[in-house]
N, C-alpha and C positions, 0 to 999 in steps of 0.2 A: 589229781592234777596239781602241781605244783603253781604257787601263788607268782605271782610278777613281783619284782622290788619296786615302792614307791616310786615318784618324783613328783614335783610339785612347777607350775607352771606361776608366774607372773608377769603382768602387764601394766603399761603406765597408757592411760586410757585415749591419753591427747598424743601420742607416738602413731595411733594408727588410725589411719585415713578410711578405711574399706568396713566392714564386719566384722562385729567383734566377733560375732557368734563363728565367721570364718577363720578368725584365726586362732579361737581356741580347738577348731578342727585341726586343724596344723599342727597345733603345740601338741597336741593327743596322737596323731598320727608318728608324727618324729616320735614322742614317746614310746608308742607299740614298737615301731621301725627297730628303736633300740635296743629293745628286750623287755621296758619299762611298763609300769602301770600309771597314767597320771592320776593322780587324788585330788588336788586341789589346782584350781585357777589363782591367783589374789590377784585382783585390780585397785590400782590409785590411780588418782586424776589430778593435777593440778598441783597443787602445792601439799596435796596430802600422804600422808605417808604409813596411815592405818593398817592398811594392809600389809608392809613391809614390815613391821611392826612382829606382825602374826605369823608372816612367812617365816621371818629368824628365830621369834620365841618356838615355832613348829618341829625347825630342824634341828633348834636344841635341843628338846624333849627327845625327839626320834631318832633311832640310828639313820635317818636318811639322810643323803647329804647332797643331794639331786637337784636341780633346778633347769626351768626349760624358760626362754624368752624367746620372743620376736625376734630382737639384734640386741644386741651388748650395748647398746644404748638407753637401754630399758631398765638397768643398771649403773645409768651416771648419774656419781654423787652432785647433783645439780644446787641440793641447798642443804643448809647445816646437818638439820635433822637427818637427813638422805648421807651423808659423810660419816655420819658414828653410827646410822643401824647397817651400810654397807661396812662400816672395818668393821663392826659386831659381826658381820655373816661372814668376813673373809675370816676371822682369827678363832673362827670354828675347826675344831680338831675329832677328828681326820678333815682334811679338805672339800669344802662345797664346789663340786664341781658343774660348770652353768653350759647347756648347749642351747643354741641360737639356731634359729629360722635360716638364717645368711648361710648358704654354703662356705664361703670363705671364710669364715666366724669361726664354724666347726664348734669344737667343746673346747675350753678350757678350766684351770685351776685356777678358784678366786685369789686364793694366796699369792700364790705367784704371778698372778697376772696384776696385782696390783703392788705398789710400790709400797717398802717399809717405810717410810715418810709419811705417806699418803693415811695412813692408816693412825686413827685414833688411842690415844692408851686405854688398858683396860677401864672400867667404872672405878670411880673411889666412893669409896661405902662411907657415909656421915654417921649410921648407927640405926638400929633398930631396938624394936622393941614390943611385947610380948601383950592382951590382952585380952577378954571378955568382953562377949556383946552381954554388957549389962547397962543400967542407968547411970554408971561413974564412967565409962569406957571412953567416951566424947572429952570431958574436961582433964579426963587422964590424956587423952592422943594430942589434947591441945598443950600441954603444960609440956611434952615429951617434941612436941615440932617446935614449938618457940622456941626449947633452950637449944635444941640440934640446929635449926638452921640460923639462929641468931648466931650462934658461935662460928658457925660456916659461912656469915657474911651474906646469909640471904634469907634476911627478916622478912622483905617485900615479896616472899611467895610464901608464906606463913598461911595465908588466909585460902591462897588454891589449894595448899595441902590437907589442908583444917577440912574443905568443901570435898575433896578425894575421900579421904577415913569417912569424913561423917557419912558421903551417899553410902559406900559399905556395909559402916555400922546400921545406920537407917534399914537397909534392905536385909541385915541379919534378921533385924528386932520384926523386920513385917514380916518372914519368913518362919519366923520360933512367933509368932501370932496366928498367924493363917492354921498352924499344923495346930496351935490350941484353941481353934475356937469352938466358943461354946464350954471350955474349959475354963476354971477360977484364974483371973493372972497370973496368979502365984507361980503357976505350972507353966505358962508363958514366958516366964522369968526365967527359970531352971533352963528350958528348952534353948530359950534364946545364950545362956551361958554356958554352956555344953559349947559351944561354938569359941574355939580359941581361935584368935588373930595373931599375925605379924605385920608388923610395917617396917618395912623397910627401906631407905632413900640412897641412892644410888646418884653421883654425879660422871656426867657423859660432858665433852668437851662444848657439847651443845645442847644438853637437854638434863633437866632434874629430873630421875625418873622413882616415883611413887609406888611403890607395889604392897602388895597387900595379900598375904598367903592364911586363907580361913583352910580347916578342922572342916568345915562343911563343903561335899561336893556338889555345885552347881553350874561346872564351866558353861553348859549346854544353854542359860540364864542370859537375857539381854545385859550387858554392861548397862550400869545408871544412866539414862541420856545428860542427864549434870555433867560427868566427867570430860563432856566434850567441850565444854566452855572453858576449862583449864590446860587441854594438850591435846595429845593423841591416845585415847583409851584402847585396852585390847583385854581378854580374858580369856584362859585356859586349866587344864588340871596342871594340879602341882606336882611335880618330882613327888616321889614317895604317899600321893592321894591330897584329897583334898580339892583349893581353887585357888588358882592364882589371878587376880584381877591388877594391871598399871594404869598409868596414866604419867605420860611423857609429858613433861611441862616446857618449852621451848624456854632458853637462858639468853640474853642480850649476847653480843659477840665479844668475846672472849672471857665471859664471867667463867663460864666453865673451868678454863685452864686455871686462873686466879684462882677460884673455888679448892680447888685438887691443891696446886701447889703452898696453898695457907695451909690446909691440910694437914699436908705428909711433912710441913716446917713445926706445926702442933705438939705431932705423933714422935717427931725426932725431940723433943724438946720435955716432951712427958716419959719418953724411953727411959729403959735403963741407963745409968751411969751420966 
């Protein structure tokens, strides 16, 4: 028997008045109706935005490009953060297309239904860079954030990003420990450096986003509860294996824009000729 194609259903938790549990019946029922298999729910509440987060890193990863809501409401860019992870899901290619609860809603195309204006630029990437969970790993990630975000003009999250890498690195070093114990260190060290890192920092017109791509697969792993105190954390497998753990740091308004266009004034200034 041939399998049903994905879709993934999301909700914003203060939109609906009745059961939730009723209306993920719904959103599964529209789903079948359609041909479709629902996989996931993601729910947020309130000002957070976790879950949207995960829905867009989802549909990157996967050829799906399916989304079911309550009403198109449940997708208003209501606050910064909500503004550049929805132009993130619209400027997804092929197009996300989202059907709603609302009969008069029906389905439509994120792309098109949302206005070029409206829509965030891509990320501007400050730089990355390459490491080992070993005992240097930490005052290496420190020396590599200070000089990237002091030159991008954003010394004062220095220390969220420092707290990001470090829970990481921390949770490698207990990870290449557990699998040795009762073994000499020595061997706990190996194990633990066998485990390459990338960090990578990403500026969104509203959010500095931290990611962190390990050589070790553990998506399945809680996220460090630390990472919550600096943004919106989320974790997944990486493109090509591995694990990709972020953490979205919220930027004052309009540091973002300033951030990118110091930037890309840098980049034209360091070019050729």
């Amino acid at each position: 028997m041939k399998s049903r194609p994905l879709m993934f259903g999301y909700v914003r938790e203060e939109q609906i008045d009745g059961s939730l549990d009723e209306v993920e019946l719904q959103l599964r029922a529209l789903a079948v109706s359609e041909g479709y298999c629902l996989s996931a729910v993601y729910h947020d509440a309130g000002a957070l935005t976790g879950a949207l987060w995960v829905l867009v890193h989802e549909l990157e990863r996967m050829e799906c490009r399916r989304v079911v809501v309550p009403s198109r409401s449940h997708l208003a860019p209501v606050t910064a953060p909500r503004v550049a992870l929805l132009g993130k899901l619209a400027a997804l290619s092929p197009s996300v297309h989202a059907w709603s609860l609302l009969p008069r809603e029906g389905v439509s195309v994120l792309t098109r239904s949302t206005p070029d204006e409206a829509l965030p630029a891509p990320a501007t990437t400050l730089g990355s860079f390459r490491l080992r969970a070993s005992d240097s790993a930490l005052p290496t990630a420190r020396l590599h954030l200070h000089e990237r975000l002091t030159r991008a003009g954003l010394r004062e999250l220095v220390e969220a990003c420092e707290g990001v890498v470090g829970a990481v690195l921390a949770e490698a070093a207990e990870s290449a420990q557990a699998v040795q114990t009762g073994v000499h260190p020595i061997y706990a060290q190996i194990e633990a450096s066998l485990n390459e890192l990338e960090v990578r920092l990403l500026v969104w017109p509203a959010m500095l986003e931290v990611q962190v791509v390990e050589t070790r697969s553990h998506a399945s792993d809680l996220v460090p509860a630390v990472l919550g105190r600096y943004g919106e954390p989320g974790r997944k497998p990486a493109m090509g294996g591995g694990t990709l753990t972020w953490c979205a740091i919220p930027l004052p308004r309009g540091w973002g824009e300033m951030v990118r266009t110091a930037h890309a004034y840098r980049a034209a200034l360091d070019g050729p000729g």
